[in-house]
N, C-alpha and C positions, 0 to 999 in steps of 0.2 A: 418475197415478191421481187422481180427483176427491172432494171429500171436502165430507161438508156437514158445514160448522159451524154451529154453535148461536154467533149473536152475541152475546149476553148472556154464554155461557160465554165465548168468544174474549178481551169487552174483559176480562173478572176477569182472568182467568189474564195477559193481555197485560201488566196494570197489576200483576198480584205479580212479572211477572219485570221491571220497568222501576225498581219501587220498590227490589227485589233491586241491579240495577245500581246505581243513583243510591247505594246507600249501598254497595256494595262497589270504587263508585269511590271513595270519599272515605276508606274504613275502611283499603284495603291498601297503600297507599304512606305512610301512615301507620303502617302496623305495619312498612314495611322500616324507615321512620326509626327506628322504635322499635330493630329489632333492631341498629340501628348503635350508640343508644345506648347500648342495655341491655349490650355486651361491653365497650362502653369504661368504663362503670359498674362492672363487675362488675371489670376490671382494677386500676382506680382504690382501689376500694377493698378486693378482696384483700392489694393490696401498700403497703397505709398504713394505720398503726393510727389511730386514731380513735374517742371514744368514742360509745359506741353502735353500732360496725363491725358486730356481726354481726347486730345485729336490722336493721339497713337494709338487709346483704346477704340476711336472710331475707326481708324483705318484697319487696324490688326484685326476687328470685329467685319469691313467689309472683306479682307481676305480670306476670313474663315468661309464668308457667302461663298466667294466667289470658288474658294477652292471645294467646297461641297458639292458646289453644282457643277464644277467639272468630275469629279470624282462620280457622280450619280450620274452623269450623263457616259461617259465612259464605261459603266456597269449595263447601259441601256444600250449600246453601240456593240457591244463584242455580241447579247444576246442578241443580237437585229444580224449580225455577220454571219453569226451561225443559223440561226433560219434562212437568213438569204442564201448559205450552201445547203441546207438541206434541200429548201424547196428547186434549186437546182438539180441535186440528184433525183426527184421523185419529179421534177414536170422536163427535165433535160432543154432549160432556158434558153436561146441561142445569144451571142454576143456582137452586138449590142440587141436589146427587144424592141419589138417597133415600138411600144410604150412604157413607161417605168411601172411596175408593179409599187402597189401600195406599200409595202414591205422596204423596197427600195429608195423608193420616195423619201419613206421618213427615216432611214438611215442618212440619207445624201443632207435633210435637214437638219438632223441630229448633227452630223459631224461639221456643218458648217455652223453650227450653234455653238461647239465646243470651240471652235477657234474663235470665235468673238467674244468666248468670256475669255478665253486664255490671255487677249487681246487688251480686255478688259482688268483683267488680273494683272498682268504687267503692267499697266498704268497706274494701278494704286497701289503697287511696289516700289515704284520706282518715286511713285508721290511720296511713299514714307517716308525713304530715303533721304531723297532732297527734303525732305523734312527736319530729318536728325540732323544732316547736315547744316539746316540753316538756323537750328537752336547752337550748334556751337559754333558758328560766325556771330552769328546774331544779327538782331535788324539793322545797324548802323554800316556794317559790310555785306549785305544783303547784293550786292552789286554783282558777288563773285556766284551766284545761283545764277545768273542769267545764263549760261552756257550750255549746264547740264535741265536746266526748264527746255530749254530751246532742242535740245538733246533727247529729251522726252516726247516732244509734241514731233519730233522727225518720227521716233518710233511711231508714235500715233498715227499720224499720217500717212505712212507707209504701209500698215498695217492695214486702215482704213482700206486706202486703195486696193490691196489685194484685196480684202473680204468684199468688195464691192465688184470688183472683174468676178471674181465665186458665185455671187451672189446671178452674175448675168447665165455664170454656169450652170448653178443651178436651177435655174429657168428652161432654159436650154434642154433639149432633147438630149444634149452630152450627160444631162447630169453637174452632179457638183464632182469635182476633179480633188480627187486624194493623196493623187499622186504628184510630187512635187518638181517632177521630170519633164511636166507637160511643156509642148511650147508656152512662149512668155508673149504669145498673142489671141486676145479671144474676141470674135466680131473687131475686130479693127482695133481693140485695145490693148495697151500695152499693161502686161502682168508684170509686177514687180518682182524680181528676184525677192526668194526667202531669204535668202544669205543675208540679203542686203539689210534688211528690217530685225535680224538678229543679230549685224554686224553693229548697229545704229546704238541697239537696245546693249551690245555688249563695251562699248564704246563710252556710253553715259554713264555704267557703275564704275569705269574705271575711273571716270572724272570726278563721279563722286565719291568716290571710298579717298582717291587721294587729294580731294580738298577737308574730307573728312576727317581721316589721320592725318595728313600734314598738318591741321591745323593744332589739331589736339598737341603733336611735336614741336610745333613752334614753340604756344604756350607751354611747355613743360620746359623745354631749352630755357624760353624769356626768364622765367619761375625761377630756375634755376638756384639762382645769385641770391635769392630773396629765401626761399623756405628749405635749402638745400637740398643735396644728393639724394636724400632720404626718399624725400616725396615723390622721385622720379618713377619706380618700380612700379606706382598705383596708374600712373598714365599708360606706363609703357604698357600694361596689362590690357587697358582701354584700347589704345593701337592695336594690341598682338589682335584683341577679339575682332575689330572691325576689318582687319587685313583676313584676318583666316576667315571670316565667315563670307567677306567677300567674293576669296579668289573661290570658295566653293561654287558660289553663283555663275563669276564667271568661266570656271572650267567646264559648268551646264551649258553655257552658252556658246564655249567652243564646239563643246560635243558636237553643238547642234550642227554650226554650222559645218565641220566636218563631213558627218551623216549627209545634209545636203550635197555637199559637194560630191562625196564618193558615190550617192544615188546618181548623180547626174554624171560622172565619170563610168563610173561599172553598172551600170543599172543595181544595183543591190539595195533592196530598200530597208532591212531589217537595222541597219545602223540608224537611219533617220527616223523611223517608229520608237526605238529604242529612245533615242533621246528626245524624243518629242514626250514621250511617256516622262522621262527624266525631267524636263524643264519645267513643265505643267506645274509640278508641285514645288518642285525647288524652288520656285518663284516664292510660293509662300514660307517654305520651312525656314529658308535664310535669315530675313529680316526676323523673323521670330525668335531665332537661334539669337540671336544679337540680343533681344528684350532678356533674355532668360537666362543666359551668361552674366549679362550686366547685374540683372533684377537679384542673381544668386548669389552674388558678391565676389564671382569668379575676379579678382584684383589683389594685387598684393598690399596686406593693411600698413597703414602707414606710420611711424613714430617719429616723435621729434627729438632731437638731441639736444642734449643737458644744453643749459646755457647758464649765464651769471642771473643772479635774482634781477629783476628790476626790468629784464629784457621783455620788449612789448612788440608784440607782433599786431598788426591786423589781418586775420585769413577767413576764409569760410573752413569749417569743418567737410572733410569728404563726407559721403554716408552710401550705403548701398543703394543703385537701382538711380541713378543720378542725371537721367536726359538734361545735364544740365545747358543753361543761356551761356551764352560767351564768355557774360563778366563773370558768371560764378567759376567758370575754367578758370579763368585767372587770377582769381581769388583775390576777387573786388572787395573794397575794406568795407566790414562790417558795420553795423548799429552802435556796434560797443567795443572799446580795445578791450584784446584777450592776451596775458602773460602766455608767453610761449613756453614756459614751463607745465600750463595747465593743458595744452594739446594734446598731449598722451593721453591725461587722465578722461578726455571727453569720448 
């Protein structure tokens, strides 16, 4: 059967279902990694107490939501691109239609669904975060969270307003806009720069990861004098985990913004699908990568050195999988003195 297309419609449609792939190649084997992480997480720390266990297995348990329903909404999105190019070839659509085909519609819905979980999803990542974070400040320096909270609720904000100019779009005879290129004015509102709201969100981890690990450095520095050389190698491990799983997040987040900028410099859109694909889940694998490293014992074990009989230490014992509060960083004096000779054998 022979079928005229309308070119104009053909390249659209050809480029929402390329842009489709390019980010559901990078989004879904990211979300398997994810779901290998998120059981061994979820094992980890069912069965070892830890303080703060159950707010990290609530949050880690809403990430999994959130990252499923992007993952099943993005399985639903590529199959809707590719029908919306078929039925372009076999009805030969023109560009724009005087009204949006049903088919259309609930892609323009889908995909502006998918950014408001992603939206969503960074929020209670970033809630972890400042989480772990504020178990090793602890409540009494709770002070130095106000930056990166504030730091948060900018991304939010930001976020917001875009999904909300979208949301006018998608009312609108335009449609919802996918393209990140468009002018930054719609009915007389101002669209917020992408960059801006990935710049915010990339901005925040940095402040947190380095109140996180500084802090952890400090106490280990303070420590020092007190439990010697020995005990350093178990922190530094703590550090090395929280910087590299970090900077992975945010080298996601550079991508991104990258991608935006080169779409909006050379028109080329397949860099910013790419990493939109990429951030989606990285969001979640990250912080989970952190639980799972920690939870496995990836740290180097610690021993203490000989001393004369009689020598009394007060320490907490390290132990695997350890979100530990402030004082126990610092290894606040115990219930009971413990001879520092019996530390190895525990």
């Amino acid at each position: 059967m022979a079928y005229a297309v309308d070119p104009a419609a053909f390249s659209n449609y050809w480029q929402i279902v390329l842009d489709e792939i390019c980010t559901a190649a990078m989004g879904v084997p990211l979300y398997g990694v994810f779901v290998v992480l998120f059981l061994v997480a979820i094992h980890l720390l069912y069965h070892r107490r830890a303080p703060g266990r159950l707010a990290l297995l609530i949050l880690t348990v809403a990430m999994a939501m959130l990252a499923t329903a992007q993952f099943s909404l993005r399985i639903v999105t590529v199959s809707l691109a590719l029908r919306m190019l078929e039925l372009a070839v076999k009805d030969g659509w023109s560009i724009p239609p005087p009204s949006l085909s049903s088919v259309e519609r609930l892609y323009n819905v889908l995909a502006f669904t998918e950014d408001a979980v992603l939206v969503a999803n960074t929020v209670v990542t970033d809630g972890l975060l400042i989480y772990r974070c504020y178990l090793v400040w602890g409540r009494p320096r709770k002070r130095f969270l106000v930056v990166p909270v504030l730091l948060m609720l900018g991304t939010l904000g930001s976020s917001l307003r875009t999904i909300y100019v979208a949301s006018l779009q998608l009312s609108s005879a335009t449609g919802y806009v996918t393209s990140y290129d468009e002018d930054y004015a719609t009915d007389g509102l101002y669209r917020i720069d992408p960059r801006i709201v990935f710049a915010i969100n990339l901005f925040t981890n940095f402040v947190v990861m380095g109140l996180t690990a500084g802090r952890i450095w400090w106490i280990t520095r303070a420590q020092g004098a007190v439990l010697g050389p020995e005990f350093a190698p178990r922190y530094n491990a703590a550090i090395a985990i929280l910087l590299e799983s970090g900077a992975i997040y945010c080298c996601g987040l550079v991508f991104q913004v990258v991608g935006l900028s080169v779409q909006n410099s050379y028109e080329i859109q397949t860099p910013v699908y790419l990493s939109h694909g990429t951030i989606s889940q990285l969001v979640n694998v990250v912080p989970t990568l952190i639980v799972v490293r920690v939870g496995l014992g990836h740290t180097v074990p610690t021993t203490a050195n000989t001393t004369t009989p009689g020598t009394r230490l007060r320490v907490n014992i390290p132990r695997p999988l350890r979100f530990a509060s402030a004082g126990e960083l610092e290894c606040v004096v115990s219930e009971t003195d413990m001879p520092l000779e019996d530390v190895g054998r525990k």
